[in-house]
C-alpha angles and dihedrals in degrees: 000000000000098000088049090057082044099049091043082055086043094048096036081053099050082051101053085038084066098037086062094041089063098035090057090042080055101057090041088054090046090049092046093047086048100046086052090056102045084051099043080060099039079062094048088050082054104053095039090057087045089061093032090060086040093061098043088061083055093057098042093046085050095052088041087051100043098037088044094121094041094049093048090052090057095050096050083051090056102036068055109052092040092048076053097067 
């Protein structure tokens, strides 16, 4: 009587061994799915920072381009005013 009581723990065992088996291969599989995630946007921030900062040069090198006399007017004006002092 006493190694059937043993085998049913032994076999109950075996089976929440396994329970938990599955249930951790479960989380690792969640975490990995998840960190995959997090990292596929972190690459698409960072893209989209890339072209926004690209844009933004355009745009400077255009107004730099466009305002030139104009800048250089103002500088002159204050090279000027500081040889002044």
């Amino acid at each position: 009587m006493r190694s059937i009581v043993n085998g049913k723990r032994c076999l109950m065992k075996a089976r929440l061994d396994r329970i938990r088996e599955r249930a951790w291969r479960k989380q690792i599989q969640a975490w990995t799915d998840l960190h995959a995630k997090l990292a596929c946007e972190r690459a698409q921030g960072t893209t989209e920072y890339a072209i926004l900062v690209g844009i933004l040069v355009v745009i400077a090198i255009l107004a730099i381009t466009v305002f030139r006399p104009k800048l250089e007017e103002l500088w002159q004006a204050i090279a000027d005013g500081i040889n002044s002092l």
